[in-house]
Each structure stands twice: as structure tokens, then as C-alpha cells.
C-alpha positions as CSV (number, residue, x, y, z in Angstrom):
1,X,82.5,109.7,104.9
2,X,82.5,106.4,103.4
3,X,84.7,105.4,100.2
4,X,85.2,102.4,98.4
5,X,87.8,102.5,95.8
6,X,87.9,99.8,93.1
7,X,90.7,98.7,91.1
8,X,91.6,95.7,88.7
9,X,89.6,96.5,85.6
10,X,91.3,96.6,82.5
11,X,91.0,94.8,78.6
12,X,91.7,91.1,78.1
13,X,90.9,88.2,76.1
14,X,87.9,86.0,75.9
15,X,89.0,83.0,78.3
16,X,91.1,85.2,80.4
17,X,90.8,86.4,84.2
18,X,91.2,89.5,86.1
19,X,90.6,90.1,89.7
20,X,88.8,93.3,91.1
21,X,89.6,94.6,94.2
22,X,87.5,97.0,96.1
23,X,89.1,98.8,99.3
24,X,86.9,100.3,101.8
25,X,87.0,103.3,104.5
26,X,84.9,100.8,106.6
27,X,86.2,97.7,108.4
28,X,84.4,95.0,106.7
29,X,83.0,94.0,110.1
30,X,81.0,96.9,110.2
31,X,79.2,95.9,107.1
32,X,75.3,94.0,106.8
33,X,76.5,92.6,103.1
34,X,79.0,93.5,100.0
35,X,78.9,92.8,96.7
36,X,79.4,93.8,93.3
37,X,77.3,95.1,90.3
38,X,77.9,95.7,87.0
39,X,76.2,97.8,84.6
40,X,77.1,97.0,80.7
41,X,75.7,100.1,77.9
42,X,72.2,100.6,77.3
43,X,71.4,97.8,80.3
44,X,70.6,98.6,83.8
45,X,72.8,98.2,86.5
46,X,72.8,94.0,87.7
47,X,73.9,92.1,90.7
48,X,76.8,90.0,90.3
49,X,77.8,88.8,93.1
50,X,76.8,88.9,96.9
51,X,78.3,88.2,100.2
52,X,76.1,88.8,103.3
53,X,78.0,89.1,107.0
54,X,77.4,85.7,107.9
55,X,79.0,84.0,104.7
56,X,77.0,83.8,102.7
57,X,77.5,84.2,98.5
58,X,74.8,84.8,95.9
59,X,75.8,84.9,92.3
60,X,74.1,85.4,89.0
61,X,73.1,83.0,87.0
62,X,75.0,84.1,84.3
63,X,78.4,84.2,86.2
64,X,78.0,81.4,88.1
65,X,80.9,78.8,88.5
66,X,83.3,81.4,86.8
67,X,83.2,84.7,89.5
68,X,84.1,84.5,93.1
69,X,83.4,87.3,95.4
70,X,85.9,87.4,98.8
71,X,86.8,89.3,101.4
72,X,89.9,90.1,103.4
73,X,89.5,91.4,106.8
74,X,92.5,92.5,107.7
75,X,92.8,94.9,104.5
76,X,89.7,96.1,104.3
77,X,89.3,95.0,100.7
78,X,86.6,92.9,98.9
79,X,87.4,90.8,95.7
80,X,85.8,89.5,92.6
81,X,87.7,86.9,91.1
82,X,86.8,86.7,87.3
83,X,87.8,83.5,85.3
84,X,86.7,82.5,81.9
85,X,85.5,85.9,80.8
86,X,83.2,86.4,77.5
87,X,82.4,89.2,75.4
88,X,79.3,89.6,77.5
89,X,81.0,90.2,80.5
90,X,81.7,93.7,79.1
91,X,80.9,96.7,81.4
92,X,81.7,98.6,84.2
93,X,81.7,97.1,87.6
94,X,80.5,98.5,91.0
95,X,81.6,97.8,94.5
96,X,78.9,98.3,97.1
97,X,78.9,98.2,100.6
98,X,75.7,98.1,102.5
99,X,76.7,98.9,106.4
100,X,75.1,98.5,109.8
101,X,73.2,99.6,111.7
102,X,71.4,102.0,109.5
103,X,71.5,99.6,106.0
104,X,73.1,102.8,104.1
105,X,74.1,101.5,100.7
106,X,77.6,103.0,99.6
107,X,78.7,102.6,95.5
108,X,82.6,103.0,94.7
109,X,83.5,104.8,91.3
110,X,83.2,102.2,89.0
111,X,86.4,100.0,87.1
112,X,85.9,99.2,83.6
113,X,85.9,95.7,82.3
114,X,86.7,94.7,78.6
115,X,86.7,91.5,77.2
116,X,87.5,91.6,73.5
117,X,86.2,88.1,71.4
């Protein structure tokens, strides 16, 4: 049984930051790739932010230069470092876990983000 459990969410101010964290049953060296998704109302669920086994980050375009995904071995636990937030930044936020061999994907609960203008 895998579980990811996120945490971090919460209501702030436009301009403001938050980090998520996102602990995992799994040691991350187990793991093909990890990233987060968020899905805001009425919108489908969209990447965010990517980082594959071998280092390497992906980000949307629309996050760029403000979000940071990281990882930290030893804990088990995957971040997303949100600076600068906006009003459209809104939504709930996934973890995911894709792990190896088999490329099972794995979604954690979900933490609300609110940024309020």
C-alpha cells in the first residue's frame, strides 16, 4: 500500500508563499518521477511541476520562475515551494508519485491552496 500525504496548504495573500510538503510510504529512490498537480474549479487537473529520478525539473509555463519542486531523501518527502502567488494559483494541489518498476501512478489526498487578491 502506497500513501502520500500532503500538507502545507492553507489561505494567504497575493505575493505571499507557502511551501507544500508531500510525505511518501515509498523511499524516493524507488520512484521513476514525482511531481505535483493541481486542479483549480471547473478546470481539469494540470501539471505543475515535475522532477524525474535523474534530476531533472519540468514546470509550467504559468508557474515558472516562482514554484520549485524538491525532494528530500532522507525524509521521504517531496516539496513545492510557492513564491509570488496570484489569485490564479487557486486550487487544490496533488502530490503524485509514479514508482518503478511497474510505472504505477499514486495521487495523495489533495491540500487546498487559497490566494485571496
Amino acid at each position: 500500500q502506497v500513501q502520500l500525504v500532503e500538507s502545507g496548504g492553507g489561505l494567504v495573500q497575493a505575493g505571499g508563499s507557502l511551501r507544500l510538503s508531500c510525505v511518501t510510504s515509498r523511499s524516493l529512490y524507488s520512484l521513476k518521477s514525482m511531481g505535483w498537480y493541481r486542479q483549480a474549479p471547473g478546470k481539469q487537473r494540470e501539471l505543475v511541476a515535475l522532477l524525474t529520478v535523474d534530476g531533472n525539473t519540468s514546470y509550467a509555463d504559468s508557474i515558472k520562475d516562482r514554484f520549485t519542486i524538491s525532494r528530500d531523501n532522507a525524509k521521504n518527502t517531496i516539496y513545492l515551494q510557492m513564491n509570488s502567488l496570484k489569485p490564479e494559483d487557486t486550487a487544490v494541489y496533488y502530490c503524485t508519485i509514479v514508482i518503478l518498476p511497474n510505472s504505477y501512478r499514486y495521487w495523495g489526498q489533495g491540500t487546498q491552496v487559497t490566494v485571496s487578491s
